[in-house]
C-alpha positions as CSV (number, residue, x, y, z in Angstrom):
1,X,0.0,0.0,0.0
2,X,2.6,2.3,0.7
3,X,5.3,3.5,-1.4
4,X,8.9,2.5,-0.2
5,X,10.0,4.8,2.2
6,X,13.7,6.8,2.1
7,X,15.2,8.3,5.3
8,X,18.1,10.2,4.8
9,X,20.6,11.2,7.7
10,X,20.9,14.7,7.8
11,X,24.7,14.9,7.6
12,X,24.5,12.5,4.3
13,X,22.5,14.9,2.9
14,X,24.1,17.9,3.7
15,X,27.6,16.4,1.9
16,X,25.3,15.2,-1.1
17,X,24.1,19.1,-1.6
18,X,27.5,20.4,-0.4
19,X,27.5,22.8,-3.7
20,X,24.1,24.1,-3.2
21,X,23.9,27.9,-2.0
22,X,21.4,29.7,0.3
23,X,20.5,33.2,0.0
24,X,23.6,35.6,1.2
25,X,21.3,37.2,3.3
26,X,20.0,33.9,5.2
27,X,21.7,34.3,8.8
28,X,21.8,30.9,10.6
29,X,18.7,30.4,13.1
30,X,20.4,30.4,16.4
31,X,18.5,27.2,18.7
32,X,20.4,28.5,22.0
33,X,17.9,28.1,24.8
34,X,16.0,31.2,26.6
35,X,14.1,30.9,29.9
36,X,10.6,31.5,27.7
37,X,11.5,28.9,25.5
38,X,10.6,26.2,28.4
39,X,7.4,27.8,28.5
40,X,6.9,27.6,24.7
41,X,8.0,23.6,24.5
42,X,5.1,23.3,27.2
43,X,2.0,25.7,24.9
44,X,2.4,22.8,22.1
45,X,1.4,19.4,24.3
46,X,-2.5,19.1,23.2
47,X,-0.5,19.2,19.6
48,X,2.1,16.6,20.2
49,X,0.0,14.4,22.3
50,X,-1.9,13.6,18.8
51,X,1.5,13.4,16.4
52,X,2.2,10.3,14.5
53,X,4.7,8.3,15.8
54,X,5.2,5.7,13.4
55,X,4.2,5.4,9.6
56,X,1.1,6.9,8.5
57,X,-1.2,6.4,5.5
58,X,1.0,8.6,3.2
59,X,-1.2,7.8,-0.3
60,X,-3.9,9.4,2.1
61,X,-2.3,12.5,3.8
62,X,0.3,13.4,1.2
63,X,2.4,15.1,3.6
64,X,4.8,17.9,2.0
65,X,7.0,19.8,4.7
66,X,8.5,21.8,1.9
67,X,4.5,23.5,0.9
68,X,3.9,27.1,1.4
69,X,2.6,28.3,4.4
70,X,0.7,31.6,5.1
71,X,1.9,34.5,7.5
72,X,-1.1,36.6,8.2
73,X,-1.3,40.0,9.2
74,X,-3.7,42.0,11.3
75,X,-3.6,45.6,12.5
76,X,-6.7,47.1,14.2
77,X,-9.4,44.8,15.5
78,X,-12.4,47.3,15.6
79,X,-16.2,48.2,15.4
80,X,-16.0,49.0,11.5
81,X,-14.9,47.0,8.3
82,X,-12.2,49.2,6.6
83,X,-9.1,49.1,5.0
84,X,-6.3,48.0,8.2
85,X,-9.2,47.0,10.3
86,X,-11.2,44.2,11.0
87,X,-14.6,43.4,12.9
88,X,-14.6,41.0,15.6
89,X,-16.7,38.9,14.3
90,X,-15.1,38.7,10.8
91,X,-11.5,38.3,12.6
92,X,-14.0,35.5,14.6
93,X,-14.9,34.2,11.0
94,X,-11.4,33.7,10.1
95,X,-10.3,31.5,12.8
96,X,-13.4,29.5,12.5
97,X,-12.7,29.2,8.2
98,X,-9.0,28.1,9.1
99,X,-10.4,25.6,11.7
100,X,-12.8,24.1,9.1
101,X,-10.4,24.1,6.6
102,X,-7.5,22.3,8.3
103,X,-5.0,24.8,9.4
104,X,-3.8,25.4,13.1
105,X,-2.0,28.1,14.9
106,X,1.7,27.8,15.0
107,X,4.3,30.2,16.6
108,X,6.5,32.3,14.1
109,X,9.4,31.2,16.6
110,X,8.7,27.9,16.2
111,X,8.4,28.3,12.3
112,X,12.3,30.0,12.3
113,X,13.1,27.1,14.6
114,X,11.8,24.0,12.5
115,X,9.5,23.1,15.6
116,X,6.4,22.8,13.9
117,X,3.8,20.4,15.5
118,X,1.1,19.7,14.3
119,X,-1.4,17.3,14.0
120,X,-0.9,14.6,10.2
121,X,-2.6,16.1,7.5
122,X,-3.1,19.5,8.9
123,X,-1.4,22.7,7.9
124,X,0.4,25.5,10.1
125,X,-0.5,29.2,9.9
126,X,1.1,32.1,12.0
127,X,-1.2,34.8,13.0
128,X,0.4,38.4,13.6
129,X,-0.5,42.2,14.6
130,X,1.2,45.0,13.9
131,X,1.1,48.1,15.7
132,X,-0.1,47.1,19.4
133,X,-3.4,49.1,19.3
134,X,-6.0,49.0,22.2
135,X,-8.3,46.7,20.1
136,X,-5.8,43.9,20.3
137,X,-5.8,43.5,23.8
138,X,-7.7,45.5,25.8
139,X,-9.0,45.3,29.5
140,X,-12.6,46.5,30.7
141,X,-13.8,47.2,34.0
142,X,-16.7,44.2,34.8
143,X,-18.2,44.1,38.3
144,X,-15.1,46.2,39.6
145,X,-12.9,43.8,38.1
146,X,-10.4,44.7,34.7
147,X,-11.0,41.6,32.8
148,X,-9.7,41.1,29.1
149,X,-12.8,42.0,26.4
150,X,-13.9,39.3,24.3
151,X,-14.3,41.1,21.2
152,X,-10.2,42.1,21.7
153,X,-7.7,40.0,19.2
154,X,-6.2,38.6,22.2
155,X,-10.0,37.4,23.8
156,X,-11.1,36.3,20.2
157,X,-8.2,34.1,20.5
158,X,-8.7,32.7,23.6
159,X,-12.2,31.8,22.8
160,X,-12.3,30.5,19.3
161,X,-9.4,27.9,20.9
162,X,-11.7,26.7,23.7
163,X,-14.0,26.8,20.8
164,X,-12.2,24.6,18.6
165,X,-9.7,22.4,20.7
166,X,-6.2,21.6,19.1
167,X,-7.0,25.2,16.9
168,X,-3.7,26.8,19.1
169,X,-3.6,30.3,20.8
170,X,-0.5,31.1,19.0
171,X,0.3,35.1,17.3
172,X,3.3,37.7,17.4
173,X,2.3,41.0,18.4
174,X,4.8,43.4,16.8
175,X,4.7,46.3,19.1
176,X,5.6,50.2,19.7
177,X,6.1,52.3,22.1
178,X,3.4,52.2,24.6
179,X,2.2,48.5,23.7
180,X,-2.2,48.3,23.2
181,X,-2.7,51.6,25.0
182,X,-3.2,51.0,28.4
183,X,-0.4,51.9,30.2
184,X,-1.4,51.1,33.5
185,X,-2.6,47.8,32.2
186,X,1.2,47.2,29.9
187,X,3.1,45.0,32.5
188,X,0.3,42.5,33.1
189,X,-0.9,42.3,29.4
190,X,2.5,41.3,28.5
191,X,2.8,39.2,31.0
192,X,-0.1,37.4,30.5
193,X,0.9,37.3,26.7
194,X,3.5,34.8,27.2
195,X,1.4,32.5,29.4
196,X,-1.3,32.3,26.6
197,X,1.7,31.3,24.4
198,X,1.9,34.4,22.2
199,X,4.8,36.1,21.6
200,X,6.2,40.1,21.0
201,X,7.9,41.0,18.3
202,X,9.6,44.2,17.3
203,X,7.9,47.2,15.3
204,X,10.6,50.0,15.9
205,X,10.0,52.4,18.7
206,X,8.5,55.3,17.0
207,X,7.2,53.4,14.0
208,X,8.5,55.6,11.1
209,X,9.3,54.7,7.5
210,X,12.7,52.9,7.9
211,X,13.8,53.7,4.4
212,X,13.9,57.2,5.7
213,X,16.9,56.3,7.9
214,X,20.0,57.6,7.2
215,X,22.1,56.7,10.7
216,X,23.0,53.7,11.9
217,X,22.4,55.7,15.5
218,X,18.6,55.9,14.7
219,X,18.3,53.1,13.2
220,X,19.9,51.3,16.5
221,X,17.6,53.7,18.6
222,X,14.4,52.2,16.5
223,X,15.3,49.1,17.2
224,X,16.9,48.5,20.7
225,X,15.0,51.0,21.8
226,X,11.8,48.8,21.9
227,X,14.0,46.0,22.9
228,X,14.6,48.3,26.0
229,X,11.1,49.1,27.1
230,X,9.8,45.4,26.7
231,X,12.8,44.3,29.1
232,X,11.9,47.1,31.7
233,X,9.0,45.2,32.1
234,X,10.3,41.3,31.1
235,X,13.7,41.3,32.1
236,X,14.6,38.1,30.3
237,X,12.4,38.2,28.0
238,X,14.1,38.2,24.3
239,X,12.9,39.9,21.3
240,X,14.1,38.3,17.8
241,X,11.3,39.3,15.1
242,X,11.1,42.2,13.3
243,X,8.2,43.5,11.5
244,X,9.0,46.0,8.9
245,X,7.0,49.5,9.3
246,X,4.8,50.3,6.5
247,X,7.0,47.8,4.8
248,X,9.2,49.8,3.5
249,X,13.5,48.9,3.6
250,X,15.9,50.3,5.2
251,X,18.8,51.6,3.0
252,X,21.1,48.4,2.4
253,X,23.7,49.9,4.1
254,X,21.3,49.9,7.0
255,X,19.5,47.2,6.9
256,X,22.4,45.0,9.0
257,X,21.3,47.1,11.7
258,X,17.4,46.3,11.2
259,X,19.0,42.5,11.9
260,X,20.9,43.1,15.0
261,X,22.7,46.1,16.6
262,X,22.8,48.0,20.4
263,X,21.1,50.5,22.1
264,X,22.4,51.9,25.6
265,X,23.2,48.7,26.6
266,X,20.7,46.7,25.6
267,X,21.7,44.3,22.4
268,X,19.1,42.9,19.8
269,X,19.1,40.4,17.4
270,X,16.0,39.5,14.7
271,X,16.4,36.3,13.5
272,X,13.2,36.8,11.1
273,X,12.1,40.1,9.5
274,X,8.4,40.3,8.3
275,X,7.8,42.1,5.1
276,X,3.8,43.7,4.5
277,X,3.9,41.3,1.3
278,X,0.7,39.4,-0.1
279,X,1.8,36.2,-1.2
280,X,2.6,32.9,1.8
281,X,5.8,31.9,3.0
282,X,8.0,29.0,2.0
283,X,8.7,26.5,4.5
284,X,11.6,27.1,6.3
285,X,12.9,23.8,5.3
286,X,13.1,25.0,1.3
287,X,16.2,25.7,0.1
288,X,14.4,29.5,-0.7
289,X,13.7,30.4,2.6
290,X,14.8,33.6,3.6
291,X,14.0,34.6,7.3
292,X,14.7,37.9,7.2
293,X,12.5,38.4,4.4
294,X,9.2,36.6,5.1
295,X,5.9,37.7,3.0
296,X,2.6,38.2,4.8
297,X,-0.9,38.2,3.9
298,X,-3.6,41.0,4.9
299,X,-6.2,39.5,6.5
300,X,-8.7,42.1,6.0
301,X,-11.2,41.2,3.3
302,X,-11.6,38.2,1.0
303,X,-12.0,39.8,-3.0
304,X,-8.5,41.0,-4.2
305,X,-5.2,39.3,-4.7
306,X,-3.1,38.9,-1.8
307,X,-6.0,38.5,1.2
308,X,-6.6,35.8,3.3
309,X,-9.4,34.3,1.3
310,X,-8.0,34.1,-2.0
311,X,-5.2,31.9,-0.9
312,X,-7.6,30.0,0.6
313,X,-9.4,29.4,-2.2
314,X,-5.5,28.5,-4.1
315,X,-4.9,26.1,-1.9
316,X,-7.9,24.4,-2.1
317,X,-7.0,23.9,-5.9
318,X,-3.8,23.1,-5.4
319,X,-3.5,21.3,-2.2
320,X,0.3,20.0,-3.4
321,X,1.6,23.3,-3.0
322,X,0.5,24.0,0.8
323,X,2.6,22.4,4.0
324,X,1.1,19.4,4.7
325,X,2.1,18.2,8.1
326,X,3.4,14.4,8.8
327,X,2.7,15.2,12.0
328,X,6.4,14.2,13.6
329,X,8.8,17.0,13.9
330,X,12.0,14.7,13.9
331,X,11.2,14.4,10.4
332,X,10.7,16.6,7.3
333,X,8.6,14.1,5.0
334,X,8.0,15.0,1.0
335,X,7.7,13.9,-1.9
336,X,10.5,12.3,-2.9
337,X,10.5,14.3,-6.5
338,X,10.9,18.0,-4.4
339,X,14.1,16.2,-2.3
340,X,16.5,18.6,-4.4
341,X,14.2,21.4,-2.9
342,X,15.3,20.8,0.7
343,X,18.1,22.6,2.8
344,X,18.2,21.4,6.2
345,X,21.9,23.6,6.9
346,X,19.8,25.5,9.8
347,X,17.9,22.6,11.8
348,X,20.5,19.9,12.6
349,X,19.3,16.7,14.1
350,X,16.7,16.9,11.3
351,X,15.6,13.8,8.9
352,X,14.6,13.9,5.7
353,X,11.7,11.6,4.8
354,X,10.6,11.1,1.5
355,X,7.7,8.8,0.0
């Protein structure tokens, strides 16, 4: 029934496709260990309690680790339908379409890490927010208690998962100044951010158009600037995503200081840069993935190219082009044709599986 299956060492592999290049840009995804990332291993159980230990029905599942996988991209969640903002009950709608349709919340970290688990024949999205506006996560007073507001992005979240169990809680929140608006509510949001199993990413300090730059200083201040005010309230608490403002470059020159740099003391490094994009994201196991220039999709409406659901539509016609999980991460299983496709150089420890 099932097609003879290859399992390649990763080393093998690696001195097979010695002469194939990566971008120059790719920097190696650095797997050092940070006190949140115990806390993340923990957020992923309800996924790995269901993964495939052994050989699965691949005829049935077609798993391909090397598919495209979307990176979605939210700003304001708010009362009106307009361009940058969505309803709660159409950002509701979303979740609920993904559910239906097979996909599951991943972490962007765990994407730039390889760590993707999830369930056999499902598919990974990563949810993010730019901006940090009040309608993302916002508290209201409720019988002299501040409680978080279910029609926020971060109570949406929490409810569509109890909702629709395995669904996943994960999104990157790529912050400014001042993070969702409530100052005297910031320390406990963020904390409580991290023990949903979300995550903070970087969106500059003052959020202005970074191809505007023309110092390394203020590009430095943009940037470990934020990196300073998140840690004044999560000491240990490292920031390595970047989302670009207004998606717009910084001058090349500059743009090795949008990767990594200092600011009075405080160092950063972004291991993946977000772009405002329209198209999905190879899988960080194709030998085309660049992390520090990842695509997004707007998630706002669902007629023109380069929204959420036109790509959902795509994939439905071309299910052989979307990540299709095997549903073990010590493997990377596809089709055995795409195997020149792979590059592994980043994720050591990593088997290749073909079928």
């Amino acid at each position: 029934m099932y097609k003879k299956l290859f399992v390649i060492i990763l080393s093998v592999f690696i001195l097979l496709s010695a002469c194939t290049t990566t971008p120059a840009n790719n920097e190696e995804v650095n797997n050092d260990e940070t006190p949140q990332e115990q806390k993340e291993g923990e957020r992923d159980k309800e996924y790995k309690d269901q993964l495939v230990d052994d050989e699965i029905d691949f005829e049935k599942i077609r798993p391909n680790e090397l598919g495209k996988i979307m990176v979605l991209m939210y700003h304001q969640i708010g009362p009106e339908e307009k361009e940058w903002i969505r309803t709660p009950d159409n950002f509701r709608r979303d979740l609920q379409t993904l559910y239906d349709h097979g996909y599951r919340l991943v972490s962007l970290r765990d994407v730039l890490k390889g760590e993707i688990s999830v369930p056999a024949g499902l598919t990974p999205v990563v949810i993010t927010f730019d901006d940090g506006t009040e309608g993302q996560f916002r508290y209201i007073e409720k019988g002299g208690e501040w409680v978080i507001d279910p029609d926020s992005a971060v109570g949406i979240l929490l409810e569509m998962n109890e909702k629709n169990p395995g669904l996943g809680t994960a999104a990157t929140f790529f912050v400014n100044t001042n993070p969702f608006r409530q100052p005297e509510h910031t320390k406990r949001k963020l904390e409580e951010l991290i023990q949903f199993g979300m995550d903070i990413g970087n969106h500059t300090l003052t959020h202005p158009n970074l191809s505007q730059i023309t110092t390394p200083e203020e590009m430095e201040r943009q940037m470990g600037g934020l990196v300073k005010e998140i840690q004044s309230y999560l000491p240990d608490y490292q920031i390595d995503t970047l989302a670009l403002p207004f998606g717009a470059h910084p001058k090349e020159e500059l743009y090795p200081y949008a990767i990594k740099g200092q600011y009075q003391g405080t160092e950063y490094h972004h291991k993946g840069i977000l772009l405002v994009g329209s198209h999905p994201s190879h899988s960080p196991f194709h030998k085309d993935f660049n992390p520090l220039r990842i695509p997004r999709i707007r998630g706002e409406d669902l007629i023109e190219y380069g929204y959420l659901y036109y790509w959902l539509e795509y994939f439905e016609k071309n299910p052989h082009l979307r990540y299709i999980s095997d549903g073990d991460p010590r493997y990377v299983t596809i089709p055995e044709e795409l195997l020149n496709e792979v590059d592994l150089s980043n994720f050591q420890g990593k088997k290749i599986r073909t079928y």
